[in-house]
TORLUMKE-823187 format. One record per residue: residue number from 0; residue in one letter; x, y, z of N, C-alpha, C in turn. Coordinates in steps of 0.1 Angstrom, whole numbers, plus 2048, in hexadecimal, padded with zeros to 3 digits. Example, Ala and Ser with C-alpha at 12.3 -4.5 7.8 and 13.67 -1.06 7.14 Angstrom:
> 0 A 884 7C7 84E 87B 7D3 84E 884 7DF 84E
> 1 S 880 7EA 847 889 7F5 847 881 800 84F
% end
This chain:
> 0 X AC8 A9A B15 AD0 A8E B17 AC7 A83 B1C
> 1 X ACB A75 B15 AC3 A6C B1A ACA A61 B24
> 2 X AC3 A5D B2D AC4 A53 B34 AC4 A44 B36
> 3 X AC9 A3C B35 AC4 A2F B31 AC2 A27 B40
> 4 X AB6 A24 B3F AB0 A1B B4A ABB A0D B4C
> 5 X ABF A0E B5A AC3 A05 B5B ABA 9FB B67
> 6 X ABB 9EF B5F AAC 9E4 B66 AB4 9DE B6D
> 7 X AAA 9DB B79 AB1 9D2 B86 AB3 9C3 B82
> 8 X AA7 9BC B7E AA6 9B3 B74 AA4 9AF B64
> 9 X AB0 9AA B5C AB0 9A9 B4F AAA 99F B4C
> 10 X AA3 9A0 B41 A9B 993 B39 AA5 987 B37
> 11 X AA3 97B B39 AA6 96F B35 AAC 970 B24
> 12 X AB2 969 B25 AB8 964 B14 AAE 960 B11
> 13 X AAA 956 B19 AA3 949 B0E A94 94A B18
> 14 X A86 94A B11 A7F 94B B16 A76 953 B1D
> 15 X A6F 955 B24 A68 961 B29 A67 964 B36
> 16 X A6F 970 B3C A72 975 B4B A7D 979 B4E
> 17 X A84 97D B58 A8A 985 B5E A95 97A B60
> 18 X AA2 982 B61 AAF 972 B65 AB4 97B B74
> 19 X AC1 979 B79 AC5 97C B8A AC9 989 B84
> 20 X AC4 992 B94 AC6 99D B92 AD1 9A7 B8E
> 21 X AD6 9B0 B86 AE1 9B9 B85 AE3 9C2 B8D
> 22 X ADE 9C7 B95 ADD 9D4 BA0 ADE 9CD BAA
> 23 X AE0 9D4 BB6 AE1 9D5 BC4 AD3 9D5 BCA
> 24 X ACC 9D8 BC0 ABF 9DD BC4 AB6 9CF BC4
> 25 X AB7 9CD BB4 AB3 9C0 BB3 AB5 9B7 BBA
> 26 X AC0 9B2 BC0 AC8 9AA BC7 ABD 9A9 BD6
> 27 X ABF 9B8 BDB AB7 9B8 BE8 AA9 9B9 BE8
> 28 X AA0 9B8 BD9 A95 9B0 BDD A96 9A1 BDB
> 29 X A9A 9A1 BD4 AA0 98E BD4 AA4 988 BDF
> 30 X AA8 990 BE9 AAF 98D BF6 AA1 98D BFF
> 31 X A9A 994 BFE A8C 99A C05 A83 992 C05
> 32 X A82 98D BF8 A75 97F BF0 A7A 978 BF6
> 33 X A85 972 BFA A89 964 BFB A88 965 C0A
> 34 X A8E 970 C11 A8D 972 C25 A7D 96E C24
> 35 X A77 974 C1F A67 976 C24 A60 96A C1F
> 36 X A64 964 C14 A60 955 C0E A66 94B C1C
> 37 X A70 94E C22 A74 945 C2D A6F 949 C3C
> 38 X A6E 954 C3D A66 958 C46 A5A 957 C48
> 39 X A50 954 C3E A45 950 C3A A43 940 C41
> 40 X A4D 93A C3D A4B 92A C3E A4D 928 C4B
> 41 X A54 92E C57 A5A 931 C60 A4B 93A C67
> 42 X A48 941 C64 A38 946 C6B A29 93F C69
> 43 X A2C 93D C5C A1B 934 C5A A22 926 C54
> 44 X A21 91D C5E A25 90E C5C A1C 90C C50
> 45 X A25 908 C44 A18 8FB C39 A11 8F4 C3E
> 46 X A17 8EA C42 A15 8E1 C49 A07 8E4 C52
> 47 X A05 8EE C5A 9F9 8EF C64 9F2 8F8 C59
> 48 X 9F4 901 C50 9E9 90A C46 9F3 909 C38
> 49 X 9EE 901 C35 9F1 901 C26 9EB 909 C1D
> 50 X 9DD 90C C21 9DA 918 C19 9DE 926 C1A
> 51 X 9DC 929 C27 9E4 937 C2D 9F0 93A C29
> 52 X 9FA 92E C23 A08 92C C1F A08 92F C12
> 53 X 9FE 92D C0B 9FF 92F BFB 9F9 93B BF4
> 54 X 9F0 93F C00 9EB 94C BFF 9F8 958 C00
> 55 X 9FF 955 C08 A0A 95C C0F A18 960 C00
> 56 X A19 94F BFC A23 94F BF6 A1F 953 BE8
> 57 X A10 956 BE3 A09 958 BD5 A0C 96B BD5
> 58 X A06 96D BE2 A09 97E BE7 A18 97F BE6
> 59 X A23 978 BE9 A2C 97B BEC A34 97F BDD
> 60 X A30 970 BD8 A32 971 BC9 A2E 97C BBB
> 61 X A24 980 BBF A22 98B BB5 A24 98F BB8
> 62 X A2A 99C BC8 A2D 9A8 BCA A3C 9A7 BC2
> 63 X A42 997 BC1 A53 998 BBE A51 99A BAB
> 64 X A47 994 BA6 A45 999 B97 A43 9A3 B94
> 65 X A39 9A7 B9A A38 9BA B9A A43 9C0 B9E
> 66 X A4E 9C0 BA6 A57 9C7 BA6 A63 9C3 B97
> 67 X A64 9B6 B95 A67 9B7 B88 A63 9B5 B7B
> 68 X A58 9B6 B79 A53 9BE B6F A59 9D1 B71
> 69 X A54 9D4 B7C A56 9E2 B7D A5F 9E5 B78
> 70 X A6D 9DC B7C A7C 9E4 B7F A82 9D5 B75
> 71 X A7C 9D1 B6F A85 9C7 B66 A7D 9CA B56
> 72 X A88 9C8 B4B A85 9C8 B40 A79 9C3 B3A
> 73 X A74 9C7 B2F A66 9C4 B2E A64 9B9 B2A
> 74 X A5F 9AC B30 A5B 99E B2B A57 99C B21
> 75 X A60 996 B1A A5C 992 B0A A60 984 B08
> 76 X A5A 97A AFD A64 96C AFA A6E 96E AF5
> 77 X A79 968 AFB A87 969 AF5 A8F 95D AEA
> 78 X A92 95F AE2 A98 954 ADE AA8 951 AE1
> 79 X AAE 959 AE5 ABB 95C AE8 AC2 964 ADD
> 80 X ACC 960 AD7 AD0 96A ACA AC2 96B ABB
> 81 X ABD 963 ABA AB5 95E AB0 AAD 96A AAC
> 82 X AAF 96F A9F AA4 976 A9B A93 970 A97
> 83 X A89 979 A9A A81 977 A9D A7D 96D A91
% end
């Protein structure tokens, strides 16, 4: 019997990436990126390190792609209905 993977994040219609999450799962890293993206601004002021800030938010940002890439459909260009 087979299984079909179901992704936390679906590919976009139109274009290339991931659209809002379908899972619960999804959802609460979405919920996570955004607490710690605010929490971030809220611990290391811009304003006094702006580099420490973008270091933070570049780290923060790929760990949230890597998780969807991992757990979202596989990134391709989309055209929407349009065959290739």
């Amino acid at each position: 019997m087979t299984e079909e993977k179901k992704y936390w994040f679906p590919a976009k219609k139109y274009g290339w990436g991931w659209g809002t999450p379908v899972t619960w799962q999804g959802w609460l890293v979405l919920l996570v990126f955004l607490a710690a993206l605010t929490g971030g601004a809220l611990y290391i002021d811009p304003k006094v390190s702006p580099v420490g800030y973008f270091v933070y938010v570049t780290v923060l940002g790929a760990a949230f792609i890597c998780v969807c890439y991992k757990t979202g459909e596989p990134p391709r260009w989309r055209w929407g209905d349009k065959k290739k």
